[in-house]
Kinemage of the C-alpha trace (Angstrom):
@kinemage 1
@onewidth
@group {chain A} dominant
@subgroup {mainchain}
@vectorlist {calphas} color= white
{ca unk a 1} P 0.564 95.161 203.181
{ca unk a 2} L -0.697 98.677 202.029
{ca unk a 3} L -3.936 100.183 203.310
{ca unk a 4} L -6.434 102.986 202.236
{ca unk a 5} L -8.773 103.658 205.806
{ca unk a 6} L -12.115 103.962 205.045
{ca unk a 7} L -13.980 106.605 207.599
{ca unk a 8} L -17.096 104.321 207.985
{ca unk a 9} L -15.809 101.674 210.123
{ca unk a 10} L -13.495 101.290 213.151
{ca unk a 11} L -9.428 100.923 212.176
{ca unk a 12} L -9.035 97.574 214.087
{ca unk a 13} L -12.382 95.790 211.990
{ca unk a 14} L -10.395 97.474 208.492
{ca unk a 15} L -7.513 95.694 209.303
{ca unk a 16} L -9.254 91.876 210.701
{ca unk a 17} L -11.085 92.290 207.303
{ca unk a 18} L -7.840 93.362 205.318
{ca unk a 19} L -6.015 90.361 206.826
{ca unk a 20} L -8.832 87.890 206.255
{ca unk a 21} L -8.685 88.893 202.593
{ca unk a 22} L -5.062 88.000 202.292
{ca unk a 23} L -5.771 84.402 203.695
{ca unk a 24} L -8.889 83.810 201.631
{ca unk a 25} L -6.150 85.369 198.717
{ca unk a 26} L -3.232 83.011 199.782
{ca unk a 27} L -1.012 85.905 200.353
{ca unk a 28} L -1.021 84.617 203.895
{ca unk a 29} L -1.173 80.596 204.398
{ca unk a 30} L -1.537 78.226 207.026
{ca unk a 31} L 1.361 78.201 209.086
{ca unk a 32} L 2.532 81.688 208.593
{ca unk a 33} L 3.671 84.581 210.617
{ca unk a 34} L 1.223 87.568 210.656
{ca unk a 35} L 3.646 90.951 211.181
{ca unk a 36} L 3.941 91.791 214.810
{ca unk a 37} L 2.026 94.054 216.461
{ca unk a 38} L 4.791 96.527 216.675
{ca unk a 39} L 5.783 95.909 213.181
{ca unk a 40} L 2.038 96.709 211.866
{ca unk a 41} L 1.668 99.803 214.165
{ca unk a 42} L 4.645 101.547 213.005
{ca unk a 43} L 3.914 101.091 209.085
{ca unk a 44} L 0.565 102.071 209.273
{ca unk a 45} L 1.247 104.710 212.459
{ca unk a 46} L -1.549 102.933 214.362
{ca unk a 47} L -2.086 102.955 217.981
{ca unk a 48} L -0.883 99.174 219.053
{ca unk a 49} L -3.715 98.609 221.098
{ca unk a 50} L -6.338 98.892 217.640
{ca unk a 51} L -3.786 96.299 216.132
{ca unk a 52} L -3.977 94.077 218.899
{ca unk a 53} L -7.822 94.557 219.188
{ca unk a 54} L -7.560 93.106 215.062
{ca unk a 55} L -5.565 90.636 216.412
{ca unk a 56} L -7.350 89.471 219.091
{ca unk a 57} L -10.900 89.559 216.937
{ca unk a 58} L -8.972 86.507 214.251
{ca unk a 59} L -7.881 84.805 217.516
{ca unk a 60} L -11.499 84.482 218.336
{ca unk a 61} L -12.425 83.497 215.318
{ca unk a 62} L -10.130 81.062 215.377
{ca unk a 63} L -8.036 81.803 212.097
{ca unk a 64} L -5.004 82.714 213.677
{ca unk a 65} L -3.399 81.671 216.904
{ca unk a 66} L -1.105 83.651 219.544
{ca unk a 67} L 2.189 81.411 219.873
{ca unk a 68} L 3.827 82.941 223.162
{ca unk a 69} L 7.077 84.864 222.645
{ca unk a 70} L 6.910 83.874 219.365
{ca unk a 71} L 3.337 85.858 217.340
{ca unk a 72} L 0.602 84.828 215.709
{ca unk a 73} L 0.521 82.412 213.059
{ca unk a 74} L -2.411 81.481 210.593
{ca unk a 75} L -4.166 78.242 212.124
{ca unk a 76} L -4.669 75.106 209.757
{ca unk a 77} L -7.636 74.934 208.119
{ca unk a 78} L -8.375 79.018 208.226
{ca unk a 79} L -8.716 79.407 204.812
{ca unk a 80} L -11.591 76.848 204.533
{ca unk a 81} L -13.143 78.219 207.295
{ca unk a 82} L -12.960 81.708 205.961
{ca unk a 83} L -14.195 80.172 202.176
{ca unk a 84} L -17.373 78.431 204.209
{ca unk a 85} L -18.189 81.836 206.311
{ca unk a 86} L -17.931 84.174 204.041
{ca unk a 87} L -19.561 82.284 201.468
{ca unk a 88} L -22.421 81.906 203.764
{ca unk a 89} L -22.193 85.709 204.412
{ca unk a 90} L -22.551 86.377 201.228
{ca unk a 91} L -25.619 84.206 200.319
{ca unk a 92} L -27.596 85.451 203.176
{ca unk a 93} L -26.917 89.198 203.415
{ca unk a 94} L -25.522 90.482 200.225
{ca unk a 95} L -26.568 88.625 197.710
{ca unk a 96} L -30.772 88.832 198.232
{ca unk a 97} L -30.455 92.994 197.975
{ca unk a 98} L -27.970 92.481 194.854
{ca unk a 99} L -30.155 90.026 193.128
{ca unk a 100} L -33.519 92.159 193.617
{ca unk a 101} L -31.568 95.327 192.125
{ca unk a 102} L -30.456 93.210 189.030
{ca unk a 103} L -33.682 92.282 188.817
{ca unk a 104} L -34.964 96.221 189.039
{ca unk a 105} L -32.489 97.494 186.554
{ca unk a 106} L -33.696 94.531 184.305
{ca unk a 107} L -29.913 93.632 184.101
{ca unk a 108} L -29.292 89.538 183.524
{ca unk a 109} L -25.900 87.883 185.344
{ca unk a 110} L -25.406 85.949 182.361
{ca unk a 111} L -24.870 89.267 180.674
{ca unk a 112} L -22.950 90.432 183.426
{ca unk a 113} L -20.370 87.422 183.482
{ca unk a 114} L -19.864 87.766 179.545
{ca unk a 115} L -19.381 91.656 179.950
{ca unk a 116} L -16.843 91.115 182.925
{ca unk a 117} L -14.723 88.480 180.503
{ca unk a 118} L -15.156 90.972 177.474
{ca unk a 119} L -13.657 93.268 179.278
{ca unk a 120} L -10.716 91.072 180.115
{ca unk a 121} L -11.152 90.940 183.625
{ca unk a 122} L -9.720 87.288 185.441
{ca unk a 123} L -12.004 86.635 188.357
């Protein structure tokens, strides 16, 4: 797991979001071991309270779960969850101010999608 901090937004969130990403990426799948806290504060030189506080937020959510003595796991159906939140997310807030400035620049996605496999990209 490498990270780049980004001064506009609290360690702990960076990290819940960074960890998110790797389940909605499969680099982290139902049933496995997160790194412990101890682990992820010494590679990153974080306090172990702001991974904890990370930790704590996907417990919430109810993505991961805290097995006693033993960490935290990724729950069972997490990655669907994540898929049907974030898609939602994305609908609702981002995608209204991203379609209006397409529409602004007078730019067309259909374009867009044939530039982005032009260029060779695999999304």
């Amino acid at each position: 797991m490498s990270m780049n901090w980004n001064e506009g937004a609290p360690i702990y969130r960076q990290l819940r979001e960074h960890i998110k990403a790797m389940i909605l990426d499969g680099a982290l799948k139902e049933g496995d071991a997160l790194p412990s806290v101890r682990q992820v504060s010494a590679d990153f030189q974080l306090n172990p309270i702001t991974v904890s506080k990370a930790y704590q937020e996907l417990v919430d959510e109810n993505l991961v779960e805290k097995r006693r003595g033993l960490g935290m796991y990724v729950n069972e159906g997490a990655r669907v969850q994540l898929l049907r939140s974030e898609r939602e997310h994305f609908i609702k807030e981002e995608w209204p101010p991203l379609r209006d400035r397409l529409r602004r620049l007078g730019l067309d996605l259909k374009e867009l999608l044939e530039l982005d496999t032009e260029s060779g990209s695999k999304n």
